[in-house]
Every structure is written in C-alpha cells, then in structure tokens.
C-alpha positions in Angstrom: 90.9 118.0 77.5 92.5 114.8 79.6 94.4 116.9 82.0 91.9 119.1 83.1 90.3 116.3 84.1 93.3 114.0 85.2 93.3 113.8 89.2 96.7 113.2 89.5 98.4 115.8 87.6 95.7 118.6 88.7 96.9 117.9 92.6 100.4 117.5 91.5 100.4 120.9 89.6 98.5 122.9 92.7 101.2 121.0 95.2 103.8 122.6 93.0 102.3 125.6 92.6 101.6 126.3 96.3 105.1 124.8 97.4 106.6 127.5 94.7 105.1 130.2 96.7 107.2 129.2 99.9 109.9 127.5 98.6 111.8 131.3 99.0 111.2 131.2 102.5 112.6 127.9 103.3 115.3 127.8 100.3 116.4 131.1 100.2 115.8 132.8 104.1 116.7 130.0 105.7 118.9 127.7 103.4 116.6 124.4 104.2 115.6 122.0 100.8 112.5 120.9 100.8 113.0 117.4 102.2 114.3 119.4 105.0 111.6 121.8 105.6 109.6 119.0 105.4 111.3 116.9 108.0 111.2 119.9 110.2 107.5 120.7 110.2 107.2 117.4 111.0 109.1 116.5 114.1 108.1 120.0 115.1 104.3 118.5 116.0 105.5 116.0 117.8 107.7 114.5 120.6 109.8 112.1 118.2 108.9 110.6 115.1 111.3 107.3 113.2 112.3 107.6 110.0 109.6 105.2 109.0 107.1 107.4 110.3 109.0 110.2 108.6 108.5 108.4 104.7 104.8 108.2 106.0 104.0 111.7 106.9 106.2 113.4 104.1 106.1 111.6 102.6 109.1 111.2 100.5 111.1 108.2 99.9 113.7 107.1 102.2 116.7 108.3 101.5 115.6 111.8 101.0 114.1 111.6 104.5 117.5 110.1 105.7 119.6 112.9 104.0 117.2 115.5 105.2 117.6 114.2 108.9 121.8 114.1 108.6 121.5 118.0 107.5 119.4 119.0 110.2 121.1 116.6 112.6 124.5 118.7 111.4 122.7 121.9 111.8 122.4 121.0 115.7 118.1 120.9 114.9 117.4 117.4 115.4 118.7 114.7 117.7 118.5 111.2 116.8 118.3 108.7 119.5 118.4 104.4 119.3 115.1 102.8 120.7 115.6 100.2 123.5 113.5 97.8 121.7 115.0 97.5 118.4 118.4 99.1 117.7 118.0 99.1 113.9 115.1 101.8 115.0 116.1 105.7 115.9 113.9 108.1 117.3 114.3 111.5 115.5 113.7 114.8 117.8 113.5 118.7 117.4 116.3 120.2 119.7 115.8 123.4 121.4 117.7 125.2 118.8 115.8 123.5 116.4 112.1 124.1 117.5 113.6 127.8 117.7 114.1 127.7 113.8 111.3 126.5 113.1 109.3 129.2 115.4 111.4 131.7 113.3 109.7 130.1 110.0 106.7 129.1 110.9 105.5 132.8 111.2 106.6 133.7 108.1 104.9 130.1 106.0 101.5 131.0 107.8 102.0 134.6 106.0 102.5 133.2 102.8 100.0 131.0 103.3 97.4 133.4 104.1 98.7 135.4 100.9 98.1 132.7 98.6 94.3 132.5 99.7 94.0 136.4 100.2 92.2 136.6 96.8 89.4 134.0 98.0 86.3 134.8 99.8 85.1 133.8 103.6 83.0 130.9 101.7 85.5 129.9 99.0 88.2 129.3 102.1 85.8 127.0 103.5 84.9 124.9 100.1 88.6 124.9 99.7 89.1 123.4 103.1 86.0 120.8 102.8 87.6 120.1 99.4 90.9 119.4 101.0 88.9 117.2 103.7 87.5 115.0 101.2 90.5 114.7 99.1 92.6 113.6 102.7 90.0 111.1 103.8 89.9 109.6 100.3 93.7 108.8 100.6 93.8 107.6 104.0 91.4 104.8 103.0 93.6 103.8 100.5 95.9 100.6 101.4 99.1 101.5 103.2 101.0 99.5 101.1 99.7 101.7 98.2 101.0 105.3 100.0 104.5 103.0 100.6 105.0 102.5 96.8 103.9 106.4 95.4 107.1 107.2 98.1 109.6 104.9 96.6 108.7 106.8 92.8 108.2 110.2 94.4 110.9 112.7 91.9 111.3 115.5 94.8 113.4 118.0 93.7 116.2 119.3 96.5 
C-alpha cells in the first residue's frame, strides 16, 4: 500500500491526529485557533521573536502568523515593538498577562500530552522520542529555502 509507506502523509496524519487531541483545550477552554496557540507557545520560550522567525518556528505561512499575532495582540497577550535597526521589522513579546495564559494552558497540554502516550511503555517513549530526533535532524539539514516554500502551501485550518 503507497500510503503506508508515504513519508509525508504518515507525519501529516499523526500531526493531525495528535493536534486533535488538544485542539479542545486550546479551541474550546481557552478560545485560541491554532495559529494562535501556536504563536503563543512560541514567544512563550523566548524573550521576543519577529514574525519572520515566527513563519520559521510554526511554521505556518505568513499571514496566518500575522493574524494570529493581531488576536493575541487584541487579547492584551502579546506586545509588538519596531526594531531600531530596520523599522519594517517588529519584535513580538509575551505580556505579563499573556505568559499568565499560557501558564494556565500549558499545564493542562502537558496532561494531554502525557495521556496520549499513557498507553506506551518506558522503552517505547524513548524509541518514540529517538524517532522524533531523527526525523527533526533530518529536516533541519534540509535547505532553508525548502522549509520557506512547504509554509507558503501549508492549508492550516483556524
């Protein structure tokens, strides 16, 4: 059978499947898309991130990432500041009440999480996480320009 052997689809269907089993928490507890939750989680490990580096480390295309920022922005989460350098450039940032949120939700992801792999065994976890590893370091030594384009096609759903 070609899919069960098509790289592409299996990752895309366990991505789905896995964001199905916290897409209540984000959706439906705390009224956040996906693009949003995604956003958060981000700028929520580190100082400030652009929106370029946002695309990046979503990654999602561009005006998804820009929509996602203007609801958190309007939600009084994030704070968007102009560089010095380059004023085309703005420096997206977790707010207090934002980095609150996301310490509400976090808590509650890591328990879904930990759901999803209850069924596994001490040993499986780790092949899973080796597994995971292998796949990441594969796709970081892909060309940039490569991970820039699968963005611009990506069909997120809100």
């Amino acid at each position: 059978m070609f899919l069960k052997g098509y790289l592409p689809y299996r990752l895309n269907y366990l991505a789905e499947m896995t964001s199905e089993a916290t897409r209540a928490i984000y959706r439906r507890r705390h009224g956040l898309t996906r693009p949003e939750w995604r956003v958060l989680v981000n700028l929520a490990e580190t100082d400030s991130l652009t929106a370029t580096e946002l695309c990046a480390r979503v990654p999602m295309h561009k005006t998804k990432v820009s929509r996602a920022l203007s609801a958190l922005e309007a939600r009084g989460w994030v704070t968007r500041a102009g560089d010095a350098q380059d004023r085309r450039v703005a420096h997206a940032r977790l707010t207090p009440r934002g980095r609150q949120a996301f310490a509400r939700i976090r808590p509650e992801m890591e328990a879904a999480t930990e759901a999803m792999l209850a069924p596994l065994s001490a040993e499986e976890r780790r092949t899973v996480d080796a597994g995971l590893a292998v796949l990441e370091r594969l796709f970081e030594a892909q060309p940039t320009g490569r991970r820039q384009r699968q963005s611009e096609f990506e069909a997120d759903d809100a």
